[in-house]
C-alpha positions in Angstrom: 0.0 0.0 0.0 1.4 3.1 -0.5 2.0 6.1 1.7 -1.0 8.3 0.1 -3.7 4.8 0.3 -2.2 4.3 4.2 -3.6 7.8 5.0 -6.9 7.1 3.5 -7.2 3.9 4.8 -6.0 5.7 8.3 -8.7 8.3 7.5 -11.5 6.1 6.6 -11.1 4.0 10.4 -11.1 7.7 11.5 -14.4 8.4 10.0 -15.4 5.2 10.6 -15.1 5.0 14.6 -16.4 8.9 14.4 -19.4 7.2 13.0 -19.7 4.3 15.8 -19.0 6.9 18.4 -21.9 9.5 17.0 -24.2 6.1 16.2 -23.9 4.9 19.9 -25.0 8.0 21.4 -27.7 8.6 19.1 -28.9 5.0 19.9 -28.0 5.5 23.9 -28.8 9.0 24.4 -32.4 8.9 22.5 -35.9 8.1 23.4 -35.2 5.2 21.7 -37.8 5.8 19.1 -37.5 4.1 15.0 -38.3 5.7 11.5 -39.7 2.5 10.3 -42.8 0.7 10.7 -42.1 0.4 14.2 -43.4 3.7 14.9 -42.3 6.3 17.5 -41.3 10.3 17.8 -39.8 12.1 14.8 -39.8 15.6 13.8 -41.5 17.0 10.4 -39.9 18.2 7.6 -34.7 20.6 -0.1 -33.9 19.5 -4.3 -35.4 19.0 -7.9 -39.1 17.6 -8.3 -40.9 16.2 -10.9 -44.1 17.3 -9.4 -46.2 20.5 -10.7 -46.3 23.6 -7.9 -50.2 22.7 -8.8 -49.2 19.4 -6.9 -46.8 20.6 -4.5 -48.1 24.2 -3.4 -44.7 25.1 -4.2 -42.0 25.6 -6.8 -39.7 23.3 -7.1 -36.1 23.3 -4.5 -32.8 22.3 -5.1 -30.1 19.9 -3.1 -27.4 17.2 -3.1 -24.7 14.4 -1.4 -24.7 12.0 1.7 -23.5 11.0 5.3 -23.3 7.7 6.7 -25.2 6.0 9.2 -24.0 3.2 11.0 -20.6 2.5 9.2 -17.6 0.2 11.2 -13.9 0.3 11.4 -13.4 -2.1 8.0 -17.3 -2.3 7.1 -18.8 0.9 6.8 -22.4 -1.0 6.5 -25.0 1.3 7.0 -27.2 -0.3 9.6 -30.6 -2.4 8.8 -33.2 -3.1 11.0 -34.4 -6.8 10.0 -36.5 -5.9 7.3 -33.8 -5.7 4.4 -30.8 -7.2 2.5 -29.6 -7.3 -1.5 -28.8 -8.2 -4.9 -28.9 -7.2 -8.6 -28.7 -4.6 -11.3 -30.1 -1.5 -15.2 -30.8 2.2 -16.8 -32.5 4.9 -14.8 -35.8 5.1 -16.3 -37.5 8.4 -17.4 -38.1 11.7 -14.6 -42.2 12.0 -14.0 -44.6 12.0 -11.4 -44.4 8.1 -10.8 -48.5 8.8 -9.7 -48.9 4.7 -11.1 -46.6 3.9 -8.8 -47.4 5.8 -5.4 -51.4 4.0 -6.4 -49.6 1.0 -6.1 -48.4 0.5 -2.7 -44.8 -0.1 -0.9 -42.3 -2.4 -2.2 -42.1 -5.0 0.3 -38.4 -5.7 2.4 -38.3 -8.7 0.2 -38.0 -6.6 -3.2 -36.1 -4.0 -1.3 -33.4 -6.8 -0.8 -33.4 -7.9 -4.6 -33.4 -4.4 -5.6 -30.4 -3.3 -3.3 -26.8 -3.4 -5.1 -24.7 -5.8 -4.2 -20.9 -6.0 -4.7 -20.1 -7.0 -8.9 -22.9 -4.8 -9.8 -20.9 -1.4 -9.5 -17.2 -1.3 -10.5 -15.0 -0.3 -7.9 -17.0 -0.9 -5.3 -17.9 -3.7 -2.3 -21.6 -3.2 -0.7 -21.5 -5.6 2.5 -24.1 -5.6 5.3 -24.0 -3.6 8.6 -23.4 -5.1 12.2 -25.5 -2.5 13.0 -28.6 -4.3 13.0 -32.0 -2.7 14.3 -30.6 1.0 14.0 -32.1 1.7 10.7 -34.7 4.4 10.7 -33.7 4.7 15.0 -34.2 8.8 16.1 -33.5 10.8 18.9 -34.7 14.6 19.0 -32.3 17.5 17.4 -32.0 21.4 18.7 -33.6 22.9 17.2 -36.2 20.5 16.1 -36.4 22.1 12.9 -33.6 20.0 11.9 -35.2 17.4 13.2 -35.8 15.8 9.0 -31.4 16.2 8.6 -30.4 15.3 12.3 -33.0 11.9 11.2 -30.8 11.6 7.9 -28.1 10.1 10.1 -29.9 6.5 10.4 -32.4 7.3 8.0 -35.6 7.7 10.1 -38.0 9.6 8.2 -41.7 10.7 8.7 -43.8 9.3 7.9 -42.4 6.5 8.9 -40.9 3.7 5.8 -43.0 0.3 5.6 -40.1 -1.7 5.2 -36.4 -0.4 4.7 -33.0 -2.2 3.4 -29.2 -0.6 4.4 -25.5 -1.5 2.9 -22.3 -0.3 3.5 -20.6 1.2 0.5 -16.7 0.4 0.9 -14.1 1.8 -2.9 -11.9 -0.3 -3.8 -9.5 2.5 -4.4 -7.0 2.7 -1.8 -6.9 6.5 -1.6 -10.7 7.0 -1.5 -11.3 7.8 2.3 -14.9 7.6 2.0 -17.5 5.6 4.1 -20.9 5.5 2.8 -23.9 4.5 3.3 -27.2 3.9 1.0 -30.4 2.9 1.8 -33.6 1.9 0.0 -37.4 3.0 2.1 -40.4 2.1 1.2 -44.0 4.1 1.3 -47.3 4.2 0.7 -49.1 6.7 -1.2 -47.3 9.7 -1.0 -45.1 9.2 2.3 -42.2 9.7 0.2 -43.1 12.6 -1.2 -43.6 14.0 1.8 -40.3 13.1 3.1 -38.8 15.0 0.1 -40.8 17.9 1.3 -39.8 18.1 4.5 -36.2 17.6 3.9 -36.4 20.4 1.3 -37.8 22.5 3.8 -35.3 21.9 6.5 -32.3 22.6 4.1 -33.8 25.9 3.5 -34.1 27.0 7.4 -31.4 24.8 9.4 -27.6 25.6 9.2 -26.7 23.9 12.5 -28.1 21.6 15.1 -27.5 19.0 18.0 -28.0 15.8 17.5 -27.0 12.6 19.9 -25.2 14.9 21.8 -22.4 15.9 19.2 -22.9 19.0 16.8 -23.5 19.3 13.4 -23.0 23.0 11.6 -22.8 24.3 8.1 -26.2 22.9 6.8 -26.0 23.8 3.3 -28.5 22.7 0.4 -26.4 20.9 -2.9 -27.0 20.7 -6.5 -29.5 17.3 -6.7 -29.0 15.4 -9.1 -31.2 15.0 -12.4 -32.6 11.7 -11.7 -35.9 9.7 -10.5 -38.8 11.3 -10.0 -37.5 14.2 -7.5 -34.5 14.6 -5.6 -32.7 16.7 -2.7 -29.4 16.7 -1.3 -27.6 18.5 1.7 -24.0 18.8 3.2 -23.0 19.8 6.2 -19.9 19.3 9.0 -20.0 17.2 12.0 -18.4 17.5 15.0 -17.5 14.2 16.6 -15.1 13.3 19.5 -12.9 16.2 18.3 -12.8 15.4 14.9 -14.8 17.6 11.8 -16.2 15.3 9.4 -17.7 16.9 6.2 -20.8 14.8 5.3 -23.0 14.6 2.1 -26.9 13.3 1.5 -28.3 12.5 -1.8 -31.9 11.6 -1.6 -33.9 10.7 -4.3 -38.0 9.5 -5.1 -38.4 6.8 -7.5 -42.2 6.2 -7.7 -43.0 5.1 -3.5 -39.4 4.1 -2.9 -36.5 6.6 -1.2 -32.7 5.7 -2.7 -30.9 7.5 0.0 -27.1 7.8 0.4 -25.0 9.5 2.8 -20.8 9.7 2.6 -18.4 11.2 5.3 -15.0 12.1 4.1 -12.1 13.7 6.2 -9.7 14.3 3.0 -11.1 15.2 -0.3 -10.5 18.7 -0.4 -14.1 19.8 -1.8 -15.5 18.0 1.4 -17.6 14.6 1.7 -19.4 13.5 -2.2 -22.0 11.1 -3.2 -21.0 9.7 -6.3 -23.6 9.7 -9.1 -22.4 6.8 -10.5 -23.7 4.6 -7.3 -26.9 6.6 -7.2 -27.7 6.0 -11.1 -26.8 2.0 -10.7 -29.4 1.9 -7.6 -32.4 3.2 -9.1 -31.4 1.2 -12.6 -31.4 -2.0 -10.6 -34.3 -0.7 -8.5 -36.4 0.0 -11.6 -35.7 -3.2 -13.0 -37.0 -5.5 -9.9 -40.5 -2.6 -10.1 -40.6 -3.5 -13.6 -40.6 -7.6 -13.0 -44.0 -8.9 -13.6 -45.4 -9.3 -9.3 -46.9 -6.4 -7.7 -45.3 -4.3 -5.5 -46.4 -6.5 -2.3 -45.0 -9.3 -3.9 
């Protein structure tokens, strides 16, 4: 390895046990409520939309990158809360309204786990599971609570809450990417999703710093979404963990009643943390493909 790909490596276990450290508190120091189907406290809720300001009472935002939650020294897994896993891969189908899809109901954990990547179907990349298990979609309140929708970013708890939800670990195969991210696929009905877009939306437009698990988090910025799916936000911001400032990017993005959300911490690339498109594009190809597959969504 050489000197360069020894400091990243260095830098990812940095950002990795940052991760751990903030993940334990949130999980210790919270009312111990969940995101998902479980139910419990959250807080309501930026990016490019698909959907008419005759729709959304509004015109349309912008946003972009992610943060991890739940990655580990060596496996930066995002965590998953027994209702997901992986596999497979296809082409980003056309922006629209997805309204077809949102009348048809959530995709169930079981197509959430055939429709989440798995290592061979991205170049350059290993996608293992998390350790983690039962954080996914965990929150604990944020000061001020209008940050509540980002703060909840970190384990991917949304509200509403997801029907069933799916989490990987991202690891490059690049020895001098320091990265560790996280993606995660959440399912809705109707318009949950949409909503979720909404709120984050509207939280990137009025937070630019909050507590969260009892570490803070500052520089709340909106980021350029990306073109894809059916609408899309994304956000960056700074955190502050056991001394240590970790820039963080989300990239967020609505594909009919599914979330494809990723989140990347990085302590060394210059322009801060990045979500790279190339990841997001592969998910909602494969994600579109397993929609696409003859059963219904509940299948």
């Amino acid at each position: 390895m050489t000197t360069a790909g020894a400091g990243a490596g260095i830098a990812r276990s940095l950002v990795a046990v940052a991760a751990v450290a903030a993940l334990a508190c949130t999980a210790a120091c919270g009312p111990g409520g969940s995101g998902g189907p479980d139910g419990s406290d959250r807080n309501d809720r930026g990016g490019k939309s698909s959907r008419s300001t005759a729709e959304t009472g509004r015109a349309d935002g912008g946003g972009r990158s992610g943060t991890p939650a739940g990655g580990t020294p060596g496996n930066p897994g995002g965590p998953e809360e027994g209702r997901g896993s992986q596999e497979g891969r296809a082409t980003p189908g056309p922006r629209g309204t997805g309204k077809e899809r949102r009348t048809a109901g959530a995709l169930t954990e079981a197509r959430l786990r055939k429709a989440v990547l798995v290592t061979g179907d991205v170049e350059g990349y290993e996608f293992e599971e998390s350790g983690g298990a039962g954080l996914l979609g965990r929150t604990s309140p944020a000061t001020p609570s209008k940050c509540g929708p980002i703060a909840d970013m970190f384990l991917f708890a949304t509200t509403p809450a997801f029907e069933a939800g799916v989490s990987r670990g991202v690891g490059a195969k690049d020895e001098l990417d320091a990265s560790v991210t996280t993606l995660a696929l959440l399912s809705y009905d109707s318009d949950g999703a949409d909503e979720v877009i909404d709120g984050l939306r509207s939280a990137t437009r009025s937070c630019t710093s909050y507590r969260h698990g009892g570490y803070d988090y500052g520089e709340v910025k909106a980021a350029d979404a990306p073109d894809l799916g059916d609408e899309s936000v994304a956000f960056r911001l700074v955190a502050s963990i056991e001394g240590a400032q970790v820039p963080t990017a989300y990239t967020v993005v609505r594909d009919g009643t599914t979330l494809v959300a990723f989140s990347s911490m990085n302590m060394l690339r210059a322009g801060g943390a990045e979500v790279p498109v190339e990841l997001v594009e592969a998910q909602l190809t494969k994600l579109a493909g397993v929609a696409r597959r003859g059963e219904g969504p509940r299948g």
